[in-house]
N, C-alpha and C positions, 0 to 999 in steps of 0.2 A: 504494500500500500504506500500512498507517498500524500503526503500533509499532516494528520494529526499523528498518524502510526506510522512507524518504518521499518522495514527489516527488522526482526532480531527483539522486534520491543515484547515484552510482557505484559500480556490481559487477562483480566480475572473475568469469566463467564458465570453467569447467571445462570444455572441448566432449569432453572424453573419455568413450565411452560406459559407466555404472555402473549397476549395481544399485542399486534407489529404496532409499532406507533412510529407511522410514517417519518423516514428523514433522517432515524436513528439507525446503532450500527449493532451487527449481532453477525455472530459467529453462528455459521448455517453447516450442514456436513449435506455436499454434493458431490456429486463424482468423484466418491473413497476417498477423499478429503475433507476436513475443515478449512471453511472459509471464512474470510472477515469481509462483508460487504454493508454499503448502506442500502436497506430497504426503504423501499417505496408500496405502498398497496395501490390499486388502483381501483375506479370505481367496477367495474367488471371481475373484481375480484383475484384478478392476475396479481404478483408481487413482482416489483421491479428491481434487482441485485445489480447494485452499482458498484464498481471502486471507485474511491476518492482518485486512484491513478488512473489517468487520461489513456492509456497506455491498453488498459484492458476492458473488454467490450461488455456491454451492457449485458445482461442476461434478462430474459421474463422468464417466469416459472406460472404454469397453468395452477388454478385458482385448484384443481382438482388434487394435483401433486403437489400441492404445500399444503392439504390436509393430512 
C-alpha cells in the first residue's frame, strides 16, 4: 500500500464481524491471501476494494460473494 501504510508496517485486525462502513480500511482474505484495501459499498450492493496505491486496480466483489 502506499500513503497511510507501507510495506513492512504493523496492523492490528478486528476479526469481529461489522458492517463495511464505507471509505474505511479492513483486511479482506481473497485469493489465498490477506489483503488491506479501502472498501466502498455500493448502492446495488456490490463492494468496491481499492488501494490507497494508484498502482493496483480496482477490484468489485459481487454483492453475492461478500456474503
Amino acid at each position: 500500500m502506499h500513503g497511510p501504510l507501507s510495506d513492512g508496517d504493523r496492523i492490528l485486525v478486528n476479526t469481529q464481524r461489522q458492517p463495511i462502513v464505507s471509505g474505511s480500511v479492513y483486511a479482506i482474505r481473497a485469493y489465498n491471501e490477506v489483503l488491506v484495501k479501502r472498501l466502498n459499498r455500493h448502492i446495488d450492493g456490490n463492494i468496491e476494494a481499492a488501494s490507497d496505491n494508484p498502482r493496483f486496480k480496482l477490484h468489485i466483489i459481487k454483492a453475492e460473494a461478500a456474503r
